[in-house]
Structure formats: structure tokens, C-alpha cells
Backbone as CSV, one residue per row, in Angstrom:
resi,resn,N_x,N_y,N_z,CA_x,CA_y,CA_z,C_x,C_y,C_z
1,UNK,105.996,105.704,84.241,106.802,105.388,85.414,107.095,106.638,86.228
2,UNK,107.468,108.065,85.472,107.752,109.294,86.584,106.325,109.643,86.978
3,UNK,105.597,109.641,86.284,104.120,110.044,87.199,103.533,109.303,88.176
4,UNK,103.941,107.597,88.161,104.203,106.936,89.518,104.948,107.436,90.160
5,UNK,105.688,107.652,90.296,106.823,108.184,91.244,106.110,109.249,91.954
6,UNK,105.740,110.530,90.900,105.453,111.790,91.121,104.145,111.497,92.456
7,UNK,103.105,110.773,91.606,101.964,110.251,92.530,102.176,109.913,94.032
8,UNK,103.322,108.881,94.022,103.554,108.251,95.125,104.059,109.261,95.974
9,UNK,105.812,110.165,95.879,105.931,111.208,96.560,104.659,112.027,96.935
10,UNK,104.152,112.607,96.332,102.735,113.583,96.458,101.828,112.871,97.501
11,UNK,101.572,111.752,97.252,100.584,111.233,98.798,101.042,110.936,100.307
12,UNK,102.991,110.882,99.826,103.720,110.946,101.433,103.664,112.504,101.617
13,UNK,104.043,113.037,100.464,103.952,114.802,101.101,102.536,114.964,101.986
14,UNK,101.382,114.552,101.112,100.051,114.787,102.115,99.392,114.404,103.234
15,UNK,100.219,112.761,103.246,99.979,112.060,104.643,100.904,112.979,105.588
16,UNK,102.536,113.192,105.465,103.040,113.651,106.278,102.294,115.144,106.713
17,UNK,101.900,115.501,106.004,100.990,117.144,106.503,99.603,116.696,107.178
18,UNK,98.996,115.363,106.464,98.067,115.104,107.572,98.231,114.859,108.950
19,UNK,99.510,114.630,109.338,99.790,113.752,110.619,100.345,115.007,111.038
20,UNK,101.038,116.160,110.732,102.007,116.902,111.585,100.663,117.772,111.748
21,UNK,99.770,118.297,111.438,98.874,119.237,111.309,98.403,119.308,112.576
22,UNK,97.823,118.355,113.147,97.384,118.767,114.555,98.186,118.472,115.445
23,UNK,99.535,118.128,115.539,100.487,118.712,116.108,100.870,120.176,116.125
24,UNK,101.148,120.778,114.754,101.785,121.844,114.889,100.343,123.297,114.554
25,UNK,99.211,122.818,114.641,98.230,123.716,115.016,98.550,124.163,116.248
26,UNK,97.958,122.697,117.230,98.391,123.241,119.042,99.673,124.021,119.299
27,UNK,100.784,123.932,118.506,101.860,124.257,118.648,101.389,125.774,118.221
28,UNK,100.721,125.946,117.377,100.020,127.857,116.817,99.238,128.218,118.008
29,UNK,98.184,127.250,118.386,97.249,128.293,119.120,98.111,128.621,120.298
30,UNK,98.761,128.088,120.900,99.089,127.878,122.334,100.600,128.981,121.543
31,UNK,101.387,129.390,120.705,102.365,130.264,120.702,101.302,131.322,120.649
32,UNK,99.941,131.724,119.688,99.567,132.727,119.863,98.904,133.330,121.014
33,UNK,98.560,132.299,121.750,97.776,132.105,123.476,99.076,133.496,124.196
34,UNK,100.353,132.540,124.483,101.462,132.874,124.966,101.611,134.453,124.471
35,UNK,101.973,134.796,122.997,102.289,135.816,122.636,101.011,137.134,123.096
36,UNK,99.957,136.607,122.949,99.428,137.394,123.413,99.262,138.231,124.978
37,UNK,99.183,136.860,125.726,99.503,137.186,127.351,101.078,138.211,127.215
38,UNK,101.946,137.454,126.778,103.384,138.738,126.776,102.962,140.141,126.052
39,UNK,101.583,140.059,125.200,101.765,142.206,124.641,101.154,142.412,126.194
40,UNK,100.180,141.717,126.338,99.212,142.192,127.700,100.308,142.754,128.992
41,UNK,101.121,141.780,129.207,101.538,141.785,130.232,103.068,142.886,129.742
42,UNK,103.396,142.722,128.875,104.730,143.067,128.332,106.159,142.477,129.099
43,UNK,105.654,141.510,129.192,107.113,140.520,129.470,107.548,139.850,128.131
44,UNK,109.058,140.046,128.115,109.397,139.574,126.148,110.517,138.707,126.658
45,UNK,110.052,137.422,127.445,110.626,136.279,127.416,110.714,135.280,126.675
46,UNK,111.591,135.135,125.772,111.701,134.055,124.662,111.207,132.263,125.288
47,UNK,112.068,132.448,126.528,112.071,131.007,127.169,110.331,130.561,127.128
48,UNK,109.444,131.649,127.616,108.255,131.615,127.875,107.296,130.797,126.830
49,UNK,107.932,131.544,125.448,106.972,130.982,124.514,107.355,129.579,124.253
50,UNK,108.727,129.345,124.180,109.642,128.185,123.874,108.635,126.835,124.383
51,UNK,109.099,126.554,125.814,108.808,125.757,126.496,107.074,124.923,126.368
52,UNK,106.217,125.862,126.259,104.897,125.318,126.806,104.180,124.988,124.961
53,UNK,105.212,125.776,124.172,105.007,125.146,123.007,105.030,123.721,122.835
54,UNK,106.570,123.431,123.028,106.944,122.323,123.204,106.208,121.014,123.718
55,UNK,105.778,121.460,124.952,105.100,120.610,126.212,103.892,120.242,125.795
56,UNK,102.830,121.124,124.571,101.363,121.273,124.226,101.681,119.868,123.170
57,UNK,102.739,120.237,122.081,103.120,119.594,121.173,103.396,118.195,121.230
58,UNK,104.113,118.193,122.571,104.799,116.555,122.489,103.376,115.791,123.313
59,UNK,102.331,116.675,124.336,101.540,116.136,124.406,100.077,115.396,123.502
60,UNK,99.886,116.654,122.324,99.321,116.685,121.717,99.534,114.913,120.597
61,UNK,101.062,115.206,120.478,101.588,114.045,119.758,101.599,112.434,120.448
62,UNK,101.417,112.505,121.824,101.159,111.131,122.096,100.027,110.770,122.692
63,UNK,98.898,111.802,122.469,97.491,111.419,122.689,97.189,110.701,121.468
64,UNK,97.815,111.761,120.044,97.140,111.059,118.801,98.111,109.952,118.467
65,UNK,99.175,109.577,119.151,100.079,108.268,118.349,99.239,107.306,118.153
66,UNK,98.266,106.670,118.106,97.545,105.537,117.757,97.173,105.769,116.722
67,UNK,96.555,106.962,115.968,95.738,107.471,115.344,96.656,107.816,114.307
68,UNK,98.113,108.034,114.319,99.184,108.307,113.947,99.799,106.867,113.557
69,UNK,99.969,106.385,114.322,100.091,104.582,113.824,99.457,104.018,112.478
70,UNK,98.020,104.288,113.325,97.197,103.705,112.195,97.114,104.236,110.750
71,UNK,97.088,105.849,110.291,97.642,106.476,109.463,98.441,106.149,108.451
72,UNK,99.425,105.888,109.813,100.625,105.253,109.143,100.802,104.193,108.694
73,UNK,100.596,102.867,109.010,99.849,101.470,108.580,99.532,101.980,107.452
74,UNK,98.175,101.920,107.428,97.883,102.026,106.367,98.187,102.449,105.052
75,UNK,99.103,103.655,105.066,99.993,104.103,104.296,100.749,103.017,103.432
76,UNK,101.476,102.749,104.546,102.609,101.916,104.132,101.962,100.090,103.578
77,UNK,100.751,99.835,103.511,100.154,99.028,103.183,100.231,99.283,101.542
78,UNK,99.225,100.363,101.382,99.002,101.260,100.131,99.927,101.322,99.169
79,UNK,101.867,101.603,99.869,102.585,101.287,99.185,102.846,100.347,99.054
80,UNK,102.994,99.228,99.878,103.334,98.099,99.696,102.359,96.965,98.470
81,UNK,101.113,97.181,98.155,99.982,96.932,97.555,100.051,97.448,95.887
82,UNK,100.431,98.030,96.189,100.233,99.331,94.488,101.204,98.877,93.949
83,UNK,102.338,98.004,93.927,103.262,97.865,93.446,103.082,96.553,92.207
């Protein structure tokens, strides 16, 4: 019974890292994009990096929401099934 458990936690830990992953990649390239233009330029505006992080991210996140849906479905099938 705890190695069910253990199992079950362990495949939400990996779905949830499957689904945030290419969210919070774009959220890397595009801070290291940013950080880099600020050594170049040497402007050390916090707001700068903040914002377009954000903007890459939340876009990034509702191109893939379907894909994120479905993910998710299925998931929750898996648990619902295994029982």
C-alpha cells in the first residue's frame, strides 16, 4: 500500500515537471536573452528582466493549454483507473 502511494505521488511529481518545463525553459532562455543584452548594454534594471519574462511565460502557457489539458486528462484518468 506505501509503495502505491509512493508510485502514485512520483508520477504527479513527473507529470507536474512535464507540464511546467516548457513553460519555465522560455521563462530561462528569454531571462538569459535579457541578462545578456543588460552586461552588453550595462543597464541593471530589475523591472527589465521581470516583465518580458513574465509575458514569454504566460504566453508560452496558453499556446500549450490544450496540450496541457490533455496531459492532464489523461492523468487524472490513470488515477482514476488504477484504483
Amino acid at each position: 500500500m506505501e509503495l502505491d502511494a509512493i508510485d502514485i505521488v512520483r508520477s504527479a511529481l513527473l507529470e507536474a515537471l512535464l507540464i511546467a518545463a516548457p513553460i519555465l525553459g522560455a521563462g530561462l532562455i528569454v531571462g538569459l536573452l535579457i541578462s545578456l543584452l543588460q552586461a552588453v548594454t550595462q543597464i541593471q534594471e530589475q523591472t527589465l528582466t521581470f516583465v518580458p519574462k513574465i509575458v514569454v511565460m504566460i504566453l508560452v502557457a496558453v499556446m500549450m493549454l490544450s496540450w496541457i489539458v490533455v496531459r492532464l486528462s489523461e492523468f487524472a484518468v490513470a488515477m482514476f483507473t488504477a484504483g
